[in-house]
VOROPA-718975 format. One record per residue (C-alpha): x, y, z; residue number from 1. Coordinates in steps of 0.5 Angstrom, whole numbers. Each point is the difference from the previous one (the first is absolute). Example, Ala and Ser with C-alpha at 12.3 -4.5 7.8 and 13.67 -1.06 7.14 Angstrom:
25:-9:16:1
2:7:-2:2
This chain:
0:0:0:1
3:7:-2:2
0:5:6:3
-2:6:-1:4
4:7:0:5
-2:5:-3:6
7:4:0:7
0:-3:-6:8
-5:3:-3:9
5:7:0:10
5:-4:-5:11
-5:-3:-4:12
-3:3:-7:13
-8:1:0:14
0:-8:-5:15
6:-2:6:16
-5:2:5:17
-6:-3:-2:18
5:-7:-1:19
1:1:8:20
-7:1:2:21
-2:-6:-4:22
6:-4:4:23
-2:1:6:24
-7:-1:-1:25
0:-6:-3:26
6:-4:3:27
5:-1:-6:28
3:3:-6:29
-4:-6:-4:30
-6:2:3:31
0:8:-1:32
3:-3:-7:33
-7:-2:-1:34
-4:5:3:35
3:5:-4:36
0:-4:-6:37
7:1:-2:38
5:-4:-1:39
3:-3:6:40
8:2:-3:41
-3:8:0:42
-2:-1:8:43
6:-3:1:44
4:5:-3:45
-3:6:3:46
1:-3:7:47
7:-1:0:48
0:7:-1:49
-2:3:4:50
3:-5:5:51
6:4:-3:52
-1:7:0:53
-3:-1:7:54
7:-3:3:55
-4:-6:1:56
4:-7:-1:57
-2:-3:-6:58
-4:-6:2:59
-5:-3:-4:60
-7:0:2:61
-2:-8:0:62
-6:-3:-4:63
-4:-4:3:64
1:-7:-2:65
-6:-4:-2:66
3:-7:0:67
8:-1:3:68
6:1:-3:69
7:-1:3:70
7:2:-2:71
6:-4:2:72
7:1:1:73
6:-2:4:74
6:5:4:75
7:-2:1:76
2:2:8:77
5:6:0:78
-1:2:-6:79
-5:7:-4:80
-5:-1:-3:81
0:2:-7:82
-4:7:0:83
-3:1:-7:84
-3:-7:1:85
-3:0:6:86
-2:7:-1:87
-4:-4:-6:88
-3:-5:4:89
-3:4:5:90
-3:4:-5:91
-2:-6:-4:92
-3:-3:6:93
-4:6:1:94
-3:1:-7:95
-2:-8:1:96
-2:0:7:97
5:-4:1:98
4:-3:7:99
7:0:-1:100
5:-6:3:101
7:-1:2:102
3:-6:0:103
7:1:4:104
6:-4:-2:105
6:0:4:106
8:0:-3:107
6:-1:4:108
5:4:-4:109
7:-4:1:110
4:5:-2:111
-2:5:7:112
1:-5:6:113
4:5:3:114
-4:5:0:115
-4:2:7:116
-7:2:-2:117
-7:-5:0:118
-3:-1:-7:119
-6:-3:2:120
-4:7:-2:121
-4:1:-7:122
-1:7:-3:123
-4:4:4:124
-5:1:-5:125
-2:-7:-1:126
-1:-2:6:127
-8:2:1:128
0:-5:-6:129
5:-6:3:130
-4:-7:1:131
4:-5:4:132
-6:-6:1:133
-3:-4:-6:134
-5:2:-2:135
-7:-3:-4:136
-2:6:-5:137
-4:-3:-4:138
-4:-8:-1:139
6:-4:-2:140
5:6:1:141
5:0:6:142
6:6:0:143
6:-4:3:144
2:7:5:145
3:-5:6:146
6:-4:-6:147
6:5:0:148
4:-3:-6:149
7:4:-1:150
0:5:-5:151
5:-3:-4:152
-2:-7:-1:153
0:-3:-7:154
-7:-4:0:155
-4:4:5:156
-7:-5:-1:157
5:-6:0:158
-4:-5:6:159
-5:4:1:160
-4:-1:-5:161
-6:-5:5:162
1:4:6:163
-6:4:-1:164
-4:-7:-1:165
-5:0:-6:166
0:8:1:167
5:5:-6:168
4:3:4:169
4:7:0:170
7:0:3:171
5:6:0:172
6:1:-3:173
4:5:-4:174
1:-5:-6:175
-8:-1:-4:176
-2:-7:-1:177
-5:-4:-1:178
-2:-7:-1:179
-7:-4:-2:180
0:-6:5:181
-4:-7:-2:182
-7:-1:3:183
-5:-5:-2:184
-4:0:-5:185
-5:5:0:186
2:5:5:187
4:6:-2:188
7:-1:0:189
3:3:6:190
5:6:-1:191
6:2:5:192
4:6:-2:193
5:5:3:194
-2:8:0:195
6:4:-2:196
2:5:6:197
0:8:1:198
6:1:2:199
7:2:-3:200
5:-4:-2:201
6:-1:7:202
4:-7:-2:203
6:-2:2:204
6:-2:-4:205
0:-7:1:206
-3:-6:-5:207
-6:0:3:208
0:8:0:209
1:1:-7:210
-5:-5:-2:211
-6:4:4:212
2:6:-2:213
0:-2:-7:214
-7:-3:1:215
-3:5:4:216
-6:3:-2:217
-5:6:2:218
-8:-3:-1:219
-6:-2:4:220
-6:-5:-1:221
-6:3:-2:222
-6:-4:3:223
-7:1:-2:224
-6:-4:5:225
-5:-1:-5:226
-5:-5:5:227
3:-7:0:228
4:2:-5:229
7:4:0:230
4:3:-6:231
8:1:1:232
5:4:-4:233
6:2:1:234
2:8:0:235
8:2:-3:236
2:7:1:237
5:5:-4:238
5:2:4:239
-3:6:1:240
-6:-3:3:241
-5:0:-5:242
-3:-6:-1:243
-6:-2:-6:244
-6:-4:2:245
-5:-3:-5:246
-1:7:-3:247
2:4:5:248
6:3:1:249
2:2:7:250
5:6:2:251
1:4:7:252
-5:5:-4:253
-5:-4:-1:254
-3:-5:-5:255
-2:1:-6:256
-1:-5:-8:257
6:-4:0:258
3:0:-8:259
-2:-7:-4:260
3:-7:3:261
5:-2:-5:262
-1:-8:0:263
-5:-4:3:264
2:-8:-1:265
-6:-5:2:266
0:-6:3:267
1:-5:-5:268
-6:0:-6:269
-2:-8:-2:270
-5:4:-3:271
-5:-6:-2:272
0:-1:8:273
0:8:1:274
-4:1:7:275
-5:6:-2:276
0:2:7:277
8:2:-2:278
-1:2:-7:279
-6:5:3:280
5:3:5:281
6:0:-3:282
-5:5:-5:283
-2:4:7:284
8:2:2:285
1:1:-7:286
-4:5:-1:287
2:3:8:288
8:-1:-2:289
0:1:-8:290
6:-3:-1:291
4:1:-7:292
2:-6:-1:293
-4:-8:3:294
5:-6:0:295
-4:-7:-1:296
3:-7:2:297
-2:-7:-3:298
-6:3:-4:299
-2:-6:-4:300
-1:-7:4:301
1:-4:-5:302
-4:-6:4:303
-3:-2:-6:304
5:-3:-2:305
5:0:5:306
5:-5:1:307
-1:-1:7:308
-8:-1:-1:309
0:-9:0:310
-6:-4:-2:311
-4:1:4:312
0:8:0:313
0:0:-7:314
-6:-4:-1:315
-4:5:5:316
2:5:-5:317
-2:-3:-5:318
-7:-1:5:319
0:7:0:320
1:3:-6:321
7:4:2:322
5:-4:-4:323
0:3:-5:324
7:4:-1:325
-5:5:-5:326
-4:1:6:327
4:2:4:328
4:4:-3:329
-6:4:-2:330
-2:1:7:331
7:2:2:332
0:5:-6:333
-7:3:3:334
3:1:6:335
7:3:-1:336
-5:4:-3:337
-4:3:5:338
7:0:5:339
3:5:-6:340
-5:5:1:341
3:0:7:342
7:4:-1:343
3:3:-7:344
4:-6:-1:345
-1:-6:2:346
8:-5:0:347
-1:-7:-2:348
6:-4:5:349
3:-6:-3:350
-3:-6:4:351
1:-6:1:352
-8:-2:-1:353
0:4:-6:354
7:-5:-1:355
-6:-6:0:356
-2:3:-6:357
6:-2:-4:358
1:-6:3:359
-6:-3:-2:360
3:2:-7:361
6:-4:0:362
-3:-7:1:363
-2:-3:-6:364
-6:-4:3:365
-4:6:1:366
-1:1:-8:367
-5:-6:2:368
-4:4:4:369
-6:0:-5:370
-4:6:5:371
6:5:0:372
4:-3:-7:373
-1:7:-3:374
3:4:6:375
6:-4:0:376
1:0:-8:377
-1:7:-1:378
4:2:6:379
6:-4:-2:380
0:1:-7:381
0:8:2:382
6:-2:5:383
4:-4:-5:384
-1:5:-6:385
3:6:6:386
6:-5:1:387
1:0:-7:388
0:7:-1:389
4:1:5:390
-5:4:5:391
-4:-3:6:392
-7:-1:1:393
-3:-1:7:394
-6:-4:0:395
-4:2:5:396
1:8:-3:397
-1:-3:-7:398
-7:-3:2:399
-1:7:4:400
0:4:-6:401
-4:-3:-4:402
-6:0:6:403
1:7:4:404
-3:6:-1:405
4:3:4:406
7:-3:-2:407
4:7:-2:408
-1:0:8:409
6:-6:1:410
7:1:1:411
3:-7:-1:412
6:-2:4:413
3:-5:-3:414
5:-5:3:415
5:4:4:416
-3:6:-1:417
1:6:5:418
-6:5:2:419
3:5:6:420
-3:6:4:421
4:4:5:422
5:-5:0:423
-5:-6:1:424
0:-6:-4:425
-7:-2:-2:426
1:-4:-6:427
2:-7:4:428
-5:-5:0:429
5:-4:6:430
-2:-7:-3:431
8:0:-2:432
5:2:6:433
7:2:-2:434
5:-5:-3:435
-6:-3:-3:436
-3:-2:7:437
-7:-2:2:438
-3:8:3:439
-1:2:6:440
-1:7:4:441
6:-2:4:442
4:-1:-7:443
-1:6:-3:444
1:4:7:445
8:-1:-1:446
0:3:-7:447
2:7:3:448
-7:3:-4:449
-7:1:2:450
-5:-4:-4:451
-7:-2:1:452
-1:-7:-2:453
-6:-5:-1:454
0:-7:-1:455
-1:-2:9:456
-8:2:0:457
2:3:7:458
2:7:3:459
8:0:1:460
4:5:2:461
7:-1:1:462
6:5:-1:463
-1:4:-6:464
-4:-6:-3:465
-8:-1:0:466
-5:-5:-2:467
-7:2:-3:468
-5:-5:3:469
-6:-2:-6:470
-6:1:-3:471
-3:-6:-1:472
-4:-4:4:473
2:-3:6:474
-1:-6:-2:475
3:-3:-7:476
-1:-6:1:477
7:-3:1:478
0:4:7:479
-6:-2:2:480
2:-5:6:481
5:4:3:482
2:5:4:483
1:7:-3:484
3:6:1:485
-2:3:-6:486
-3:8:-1:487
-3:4:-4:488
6:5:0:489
2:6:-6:490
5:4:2:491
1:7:-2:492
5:5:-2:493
-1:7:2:494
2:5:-4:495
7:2:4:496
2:-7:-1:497
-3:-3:8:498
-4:-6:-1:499
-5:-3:5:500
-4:-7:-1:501
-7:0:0:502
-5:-5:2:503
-7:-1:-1:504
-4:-2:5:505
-7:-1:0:506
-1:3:-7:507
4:7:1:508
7:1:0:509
-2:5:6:510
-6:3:3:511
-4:3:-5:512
-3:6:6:513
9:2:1:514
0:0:-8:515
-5:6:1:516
4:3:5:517
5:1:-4:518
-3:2:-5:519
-2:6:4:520
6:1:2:521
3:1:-5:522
């Protein structure tokens, strides 16, 4: 509730002055936003100053939160917070009816034993916001505040990923990571991820130092409750602070329209088992986050004739008239379609089910296949005419062409072939790890540049590495009687180059009444 004072009414124009007595008439910047019929970022404005003029400190106003919001960062002892970004959380959590939590962290620095003093303090100013006790924010969501993990430890979710029980778990740490974590069949993969911290860097010489230091990252964890349902996301500052959040951008001034994401990659596509829950809310960020540019992975299943399909899978097909690779080819066309409408373009990544295709050309036995001769001879003759001219033909591209309104939309990879923004490589699918090995998010954590991958169908964060989730059913058959940890995962891009994953819960990738705020904010 805004407290009345009217010493401000000296310092305010005759529209400034109307905004605070709207203000303190009905409680909040938003709600006198509303009463007036301006646009909350005026109010917002013209408040902060006054507060100026009048001497008054800067504080923002809170806005009344009609459903809980939480950020959550963690602090290293004996170390200053960095003060743009804090100053841009506490504004953030203003804006958004927010509560702010610390998690703190505790770094012995070897290198000044000798030094008297007790470095069991954290800055000042964060100290309204510090949590000690593990605390249930949410069903199914607990913040691990009791566990004290050294800032400089190399893998800060190593043994900790079932201490929460069936619950997700938030952990602070300097390091951001991030793991999806198998749960049965039916149930939402569980998720146990770090924070970030917002404090400076102040590592010893050592090792261990320099590899903390190296991996230190200023960020938080944003969580919006949405009734039984939570939406988390990370939030990565520049070094001034600033910070973007879906479509906004948060500085120390304020809040206003964050520039187009540069890159939204999506959870693998399998898009004749594409879960319409996904593709309607993957249409929803899209038109929040409007990204330059969307990243699909594995966008044909080929399970119409895929080689791991045996008798009896095949003969459900057949059953169920889904074994004809025509088919499925056109719906995937349909639906590369609708997605492409999605961003300016759309980058078609090398995968290792697009792979399938061309494997099933290689075996002569399948010339024999009476209901998809014609695809295959086609396709091959296309493919050996290409060799012989000394070009290349994909044969999922080819068939795209042919079938797509919207082909002039597609940016194809082919094998090996680079898409970066801001330093961040988006053009491996991670089938294929380095020297030709099996992929993994492990793997491509070692390669010394940031990539996002697909491939694992499970949220992944490790070092510079991530994996994106699918966005398939969660049932393709193949995994129907094991536990899985796979989610419904995107990542985004920003356009200053930080990232976040994304998850989609309950038919959102977050709470539509935040995305309003937001957009009022802004």
């Amino acid at each position: 509730m805004a407290v009345r004072d009217d010493r401000l009414l000296e310092f305010a124009t005759e529209r400034q002055a109307q905004y605070l007595e709207a203000i303190w008439q009905e409680g909040s910047i938003r709600a006198a936003a509303r009463q007036l019929g301006v646009n909350f970022n005026a109010v917002h404005k013209g408040y902060q100053a006054v507060l100026r003029k009048a001497g008054s400190p800067a504080e923002v106003v809170p806005v009344e939160a009609s459903a809980q919001t939480y950020v959550i960062t963690s602090a290293v002892n004996a170390t200053k917070a960095h003060a743009g970004f804090l100053r841009t959380l506490q504004l953030y959590c203003s804006l958004r009816g927010a509560r702010l939590i610390v998690i703190p962290m505790r770094y012995k620095n070897p290198t000044r034993r000798d030094e008297v003093g007790d470095d069991d303090w954290w800055d000042a100013r964060l100290m309204p916001y510090i949590t000690h006790e593990r605390t249930k924010i949410a069903k199914g969501l607990v913040v691990l505040a009791d566990i004290k993990i050294q800032p400089t430890a190399v893998k800060p979710l190593s043994g900790w990923l079932t201490v929460s029980g069936r619950d997700s778990a938030i952990i602070g740490h300097t390091k951001i990571a991030l793991e999806s974590v198998a749960t049965r069949m039916g149930d939402p993969a569980k998720l146990v991820m770090t924070t970030g911290a917002c404090t400076v860097e102040s590592y010893s010489d050592t090792n261990a130092g320099k590899k903390g230091e190296f991996h230190h990252t200023l960020g938080a964890v944003v969580v919006e409750v949405d009734g039984p349902r939570t939406h988390i996301r990370h939030i990565c500052p520049m070094k001034d602070g600033s910070f973007i959040d879906l479509d906004t951008k948060y500085t120390v001034k304020g809040a206003e329209p964050a520039p187009r994401a540069e890159v939204l990659t999506m959870g693998d596509i399998h898009a004749e088992m594409a879960s319409p829950v996904v593709t309607q809310a993957t249409r929803e960020l899209a038109e929040l986050i409007r990204p330059k540019a969307l990243v699909l992975h594995d966008v044909l299943n080929f399970g119409s004739a895929s080689h791991h399909a045996k008798f009896f899978e095949k003969f459900r097909r057949h059953v169920s008239g889904t074994s004809g690779v025509l088919h499925e080819l056109k719906v995937t066309a349909r639906h590369v379609d609708l997605l492409s409408g999605f961003a300016d373009k759309t980058v078609m990544v090398n995968s290792n089910h697009h792979d399938h295709f061309t494997q099933w050309l290689e075996k002569a036995e399948h010339a024999l296949d009476m209901e998809n001769t014609l695809v295959f001879h086609e396709t091959k003759a296309a493919m050996l005419r290409a060799i012989h001219e000394g070009s290349y033909c994909d044969p999922f591209q080819y068939w795209m062409d042919k079938l797509m309104k919207h082909g002039d939309r597609l940016l194809w990879l082919k094998p090996g072939e680079s898409f970066m923004r801001h330093g961040i490589e988006h053009g491996w699918h991670g089938h294929k790890g380095p020297n030709g090995a099996r992929g993994s998010t492990k793997s491509f954590a070692t390669i010394g540049a940031k990539v996002v991958k697909g491939h694992s169908h499970g949220a992944e964060i490790i070092d510079g590495a991530r994996s994106v989730g699918t966005s398939s059913l969660m049932d393709m058959g193949y995994n129907t009687d094991s536990p899985s940890g796979w989610t419904w995962t995107h990542d985004i891009t920003y356009a200053n180059g930080k990232q976040t994953l994304i998850h989609c819960v309950g038919g959102s990738f977050f709470r539509r009444d935040a995305a309003a705020v937001r957009g009022a904010a802004a």
